[in-house]
VEXGU-307180 format. One record per atom (N, C-alpha, C, CB): atom name; y, z, x; residue in one letter; chain. Coordinates in steps of 0.001 Angstrom, whole numbers, plus 500000, padded with zeros to 6 digits. Glycine has a CB too. Layout:
<atoms>
CA  Y  Z  X  a  A
...
</atoms>
This chain:
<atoms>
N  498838  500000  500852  x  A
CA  500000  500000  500000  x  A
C  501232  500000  500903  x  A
CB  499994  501224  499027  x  A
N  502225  499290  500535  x  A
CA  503607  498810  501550  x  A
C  504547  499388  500410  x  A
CB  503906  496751  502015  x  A
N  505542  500261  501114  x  A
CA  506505  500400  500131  x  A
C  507749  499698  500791  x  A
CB  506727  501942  499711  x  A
N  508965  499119  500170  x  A
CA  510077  498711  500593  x  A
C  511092  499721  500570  x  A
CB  510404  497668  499949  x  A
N  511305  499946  501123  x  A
CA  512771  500781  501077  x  A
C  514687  499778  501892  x  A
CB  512198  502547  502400  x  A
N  515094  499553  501026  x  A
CA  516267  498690  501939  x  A
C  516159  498253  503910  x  A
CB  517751  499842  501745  x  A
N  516187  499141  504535  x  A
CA  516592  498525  505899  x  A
C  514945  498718  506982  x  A
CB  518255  499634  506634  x  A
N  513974  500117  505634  x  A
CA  512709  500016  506623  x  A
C  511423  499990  505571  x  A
CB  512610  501490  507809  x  A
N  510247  499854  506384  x  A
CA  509450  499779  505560  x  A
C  507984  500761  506177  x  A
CB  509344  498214  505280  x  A
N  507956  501373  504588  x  A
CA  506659  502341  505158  x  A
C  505354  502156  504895  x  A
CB  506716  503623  504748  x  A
N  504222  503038  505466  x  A
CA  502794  501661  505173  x  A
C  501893  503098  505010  x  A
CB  502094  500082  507013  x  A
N  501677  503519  503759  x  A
CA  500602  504495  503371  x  A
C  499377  503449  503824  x  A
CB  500633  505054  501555  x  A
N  497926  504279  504298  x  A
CA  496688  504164  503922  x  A
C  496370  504334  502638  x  A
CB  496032  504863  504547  x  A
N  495551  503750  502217  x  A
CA  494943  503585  500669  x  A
C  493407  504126  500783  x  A
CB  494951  501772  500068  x  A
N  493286  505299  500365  x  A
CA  491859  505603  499931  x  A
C  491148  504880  499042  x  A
CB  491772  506725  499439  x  A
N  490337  504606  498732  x  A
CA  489426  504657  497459  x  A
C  488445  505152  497192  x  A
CB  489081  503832  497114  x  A
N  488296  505776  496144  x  A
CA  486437  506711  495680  x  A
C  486355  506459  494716  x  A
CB  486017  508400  495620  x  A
N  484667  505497  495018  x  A
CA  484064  504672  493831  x  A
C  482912  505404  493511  x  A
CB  483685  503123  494141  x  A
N  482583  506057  492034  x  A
CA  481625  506796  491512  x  A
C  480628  506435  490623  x  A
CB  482112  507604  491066  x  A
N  479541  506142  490389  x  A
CA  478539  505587  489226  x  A
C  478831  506258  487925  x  A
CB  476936  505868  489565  x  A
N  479365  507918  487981  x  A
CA  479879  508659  486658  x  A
C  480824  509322  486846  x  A
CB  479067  509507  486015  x  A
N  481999  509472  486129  x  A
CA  482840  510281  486370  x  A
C  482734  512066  486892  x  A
CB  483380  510046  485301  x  A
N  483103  512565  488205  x  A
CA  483163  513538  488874  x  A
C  484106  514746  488116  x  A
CB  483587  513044  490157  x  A
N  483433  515894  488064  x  A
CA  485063  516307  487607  x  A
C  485093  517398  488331  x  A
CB  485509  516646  485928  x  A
N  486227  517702  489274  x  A
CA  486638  518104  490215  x  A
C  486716  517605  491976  x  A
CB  486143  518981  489935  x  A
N  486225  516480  491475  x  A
CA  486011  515387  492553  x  A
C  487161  515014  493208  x  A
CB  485450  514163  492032  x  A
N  487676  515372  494488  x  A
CA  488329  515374  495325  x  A
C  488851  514117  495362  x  A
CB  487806  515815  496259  x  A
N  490267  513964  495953  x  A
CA  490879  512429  495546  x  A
C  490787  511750  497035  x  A
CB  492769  512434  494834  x  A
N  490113  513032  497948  x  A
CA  489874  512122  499694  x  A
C  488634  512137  499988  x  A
CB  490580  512818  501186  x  A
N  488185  511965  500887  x  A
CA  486389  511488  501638  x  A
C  486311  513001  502145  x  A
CB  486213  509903  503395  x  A
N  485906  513750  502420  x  A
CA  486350  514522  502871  x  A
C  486404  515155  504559  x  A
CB  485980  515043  502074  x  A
N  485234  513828  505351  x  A
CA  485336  513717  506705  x  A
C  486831  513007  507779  x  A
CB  484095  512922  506839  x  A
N  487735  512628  506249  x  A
CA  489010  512216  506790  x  A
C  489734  513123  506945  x  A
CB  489667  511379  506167  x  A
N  490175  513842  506125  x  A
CA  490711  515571  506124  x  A
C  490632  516501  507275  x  A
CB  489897  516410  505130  x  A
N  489137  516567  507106  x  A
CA  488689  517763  508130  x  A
C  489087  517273  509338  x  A
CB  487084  518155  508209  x  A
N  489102  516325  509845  x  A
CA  489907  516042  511169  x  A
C  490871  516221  511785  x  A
CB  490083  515329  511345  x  A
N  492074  516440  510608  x  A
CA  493457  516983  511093  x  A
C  493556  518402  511122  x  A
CB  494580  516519  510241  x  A
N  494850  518807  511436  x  A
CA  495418  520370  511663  x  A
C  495322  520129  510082  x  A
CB  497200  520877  512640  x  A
N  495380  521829  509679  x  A
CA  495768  522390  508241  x  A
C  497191  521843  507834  x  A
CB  495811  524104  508232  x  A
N  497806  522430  508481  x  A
CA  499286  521651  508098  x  A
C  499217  519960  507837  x  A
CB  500422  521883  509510  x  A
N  498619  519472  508847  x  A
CA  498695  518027  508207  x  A
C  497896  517739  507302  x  A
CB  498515  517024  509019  x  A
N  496872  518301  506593  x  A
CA  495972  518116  506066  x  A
C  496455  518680  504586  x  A
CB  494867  518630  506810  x  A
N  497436  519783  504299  x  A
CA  498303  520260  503571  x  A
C  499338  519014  503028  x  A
CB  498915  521368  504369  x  A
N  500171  518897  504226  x  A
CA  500977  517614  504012  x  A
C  500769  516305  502983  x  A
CB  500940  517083  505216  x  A
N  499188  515758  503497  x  A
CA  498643  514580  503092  x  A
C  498371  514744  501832  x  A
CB  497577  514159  503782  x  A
N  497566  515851  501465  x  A
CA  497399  516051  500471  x  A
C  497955  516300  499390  x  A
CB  496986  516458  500580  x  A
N  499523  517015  499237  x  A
CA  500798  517159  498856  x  A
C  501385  515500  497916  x  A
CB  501652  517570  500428  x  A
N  501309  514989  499719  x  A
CA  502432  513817  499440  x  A
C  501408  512839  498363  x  A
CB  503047  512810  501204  x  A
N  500045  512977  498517  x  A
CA  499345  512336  497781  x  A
C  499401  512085  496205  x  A
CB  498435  512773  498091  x  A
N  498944  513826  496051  x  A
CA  499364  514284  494940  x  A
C  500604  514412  493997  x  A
CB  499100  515048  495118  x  A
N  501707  514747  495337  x  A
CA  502815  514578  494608  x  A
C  503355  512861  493996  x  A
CB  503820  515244  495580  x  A
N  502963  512176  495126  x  A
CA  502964  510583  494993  x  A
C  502198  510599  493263  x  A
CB  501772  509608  496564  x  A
N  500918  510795  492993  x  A
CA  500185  510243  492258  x  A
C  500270  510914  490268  x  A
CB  498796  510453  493175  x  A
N  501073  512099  490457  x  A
CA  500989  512951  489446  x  A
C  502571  513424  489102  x  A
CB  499979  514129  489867  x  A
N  503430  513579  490315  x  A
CA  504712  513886  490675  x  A
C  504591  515230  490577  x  A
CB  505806  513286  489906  x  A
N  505449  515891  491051  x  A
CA  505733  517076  491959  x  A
C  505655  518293  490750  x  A
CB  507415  516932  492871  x  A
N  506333  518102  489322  x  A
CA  506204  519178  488865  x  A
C  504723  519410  488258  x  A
CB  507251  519315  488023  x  A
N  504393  518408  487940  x  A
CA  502407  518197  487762  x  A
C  501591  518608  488952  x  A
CB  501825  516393  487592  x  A
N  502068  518861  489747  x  A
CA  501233  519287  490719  x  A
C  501360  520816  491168  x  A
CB  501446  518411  491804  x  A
N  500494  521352  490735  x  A
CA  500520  523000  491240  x  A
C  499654  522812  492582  x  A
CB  499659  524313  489973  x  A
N  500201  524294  493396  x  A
CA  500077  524583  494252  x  A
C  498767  525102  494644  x  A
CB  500908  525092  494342  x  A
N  497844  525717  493993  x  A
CA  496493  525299  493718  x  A
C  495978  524531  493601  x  A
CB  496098  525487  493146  x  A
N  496299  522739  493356  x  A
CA  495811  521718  493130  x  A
C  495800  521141  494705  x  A
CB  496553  521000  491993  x  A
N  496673  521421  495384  x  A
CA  497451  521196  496752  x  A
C  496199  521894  497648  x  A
CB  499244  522094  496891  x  A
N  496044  523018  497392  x  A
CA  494743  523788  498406  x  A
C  493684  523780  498549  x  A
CB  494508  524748  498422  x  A
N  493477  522831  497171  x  A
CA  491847  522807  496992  x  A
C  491984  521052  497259  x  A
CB  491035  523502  495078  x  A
N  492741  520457  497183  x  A
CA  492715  518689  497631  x  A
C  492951  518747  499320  x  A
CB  494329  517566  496730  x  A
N  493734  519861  500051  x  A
CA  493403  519569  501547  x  A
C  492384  520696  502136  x  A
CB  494850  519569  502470  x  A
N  491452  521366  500848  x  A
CA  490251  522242  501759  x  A
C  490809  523331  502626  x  A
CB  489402  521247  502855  x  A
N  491791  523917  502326  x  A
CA  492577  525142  503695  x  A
C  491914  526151  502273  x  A
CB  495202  525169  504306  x  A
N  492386  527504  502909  x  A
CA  492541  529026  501926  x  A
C  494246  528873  501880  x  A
CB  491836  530946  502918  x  A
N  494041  530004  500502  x  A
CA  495535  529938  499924  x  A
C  496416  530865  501322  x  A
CB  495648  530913  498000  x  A
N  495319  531837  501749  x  A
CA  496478  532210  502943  x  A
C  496675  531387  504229  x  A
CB  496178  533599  503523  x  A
N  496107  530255  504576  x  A
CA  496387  529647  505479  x  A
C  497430  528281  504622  x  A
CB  494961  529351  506308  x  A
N  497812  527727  503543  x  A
CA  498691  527744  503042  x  A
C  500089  528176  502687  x  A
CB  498311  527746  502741  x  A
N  500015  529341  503020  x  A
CA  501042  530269  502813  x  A
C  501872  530848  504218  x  A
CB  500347  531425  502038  x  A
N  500872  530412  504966  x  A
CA  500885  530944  506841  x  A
C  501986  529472  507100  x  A
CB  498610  530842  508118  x  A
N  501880  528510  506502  x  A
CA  502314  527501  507035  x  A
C  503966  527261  506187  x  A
CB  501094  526329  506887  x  A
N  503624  527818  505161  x  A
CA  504638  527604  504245  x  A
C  504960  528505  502946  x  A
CB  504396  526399  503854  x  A
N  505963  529613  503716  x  A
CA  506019  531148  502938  x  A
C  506439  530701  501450  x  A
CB  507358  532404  503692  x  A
N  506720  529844  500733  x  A
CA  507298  529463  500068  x  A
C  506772  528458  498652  x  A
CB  507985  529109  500911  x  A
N  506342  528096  497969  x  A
CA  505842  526851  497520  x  A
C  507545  526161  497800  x  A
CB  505022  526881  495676  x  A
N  508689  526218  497423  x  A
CA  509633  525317  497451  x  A
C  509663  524633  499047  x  A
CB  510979  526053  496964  x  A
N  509315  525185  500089  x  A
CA  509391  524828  501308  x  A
C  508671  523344  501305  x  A
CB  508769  525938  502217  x  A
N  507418  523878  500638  x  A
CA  506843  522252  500717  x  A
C  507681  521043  500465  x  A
CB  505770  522028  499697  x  A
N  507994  521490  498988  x  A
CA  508860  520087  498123  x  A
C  509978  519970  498730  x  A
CB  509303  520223  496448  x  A
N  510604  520464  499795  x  A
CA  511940  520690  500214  x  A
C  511608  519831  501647  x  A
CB  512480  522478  500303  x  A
N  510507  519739  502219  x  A
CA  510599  518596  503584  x  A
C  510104  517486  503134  x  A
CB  509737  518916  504991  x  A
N  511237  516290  503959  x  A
CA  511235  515487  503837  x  A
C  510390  514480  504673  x  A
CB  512154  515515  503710  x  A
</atoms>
C-alpha cells in the first residue's frame, strides 16, 4: 500500500491472513513478524495498524496489547500514558 502525501511518499507493508473459517480473536499479524522486533516497536506497529484500520477512538488500549503480544505492564513501561501513544507522530 503507497500513500501520497503532497511533497513525500510513504510505503506501508501489507499483511494478509487468509483463513478457511472465520477466527475470532485472530490476530491481524503472522505472529513470527512481531516477535522479532523490540516491544516498543512491536507496540508501535500494532497501534498504527489498528489505529489505521478501525481509527483511534475504536481502538482501545487492550486491543493494542493483545495485537503486539507485550503485558499491559510492559506497555505502560514504555508509555505512562495511553494519550502518549496517540500523541507521537
Amino acid at each position: 500500500m503507497v500513500m501520497r502525501h503532497q511533497a513525500f511518499v510513504i510505503e506501508f507493508p501489507v499483511l494478509v491472513a487468509v483463513a478457511a473459517e472465520p477466527v475470532t480473536g485472530m490476530s491481524l499479524f503472522p505472529p513470527n513478524d512481531l516477535q522479532e522486533l523490540p516491544s516498543r516497536e512491536r507496540i508501535l506497529l500494532a497501534a498504527h495498524k489498528l489505529f489505521y484500520s478501525f481509527g483511534i477512538r475504536a481502538t482501545g488500549i487492550d486491543r493494542v496489547i493483545t495485537e503486539s503480544g507485550v503485558a499491559k505492564v510492559t506497555f505502560y513501561r514504555h508509555f505512562p500514558s495511553e494519550n502518549e501513544l496517540t500523541l507521537l507522530r
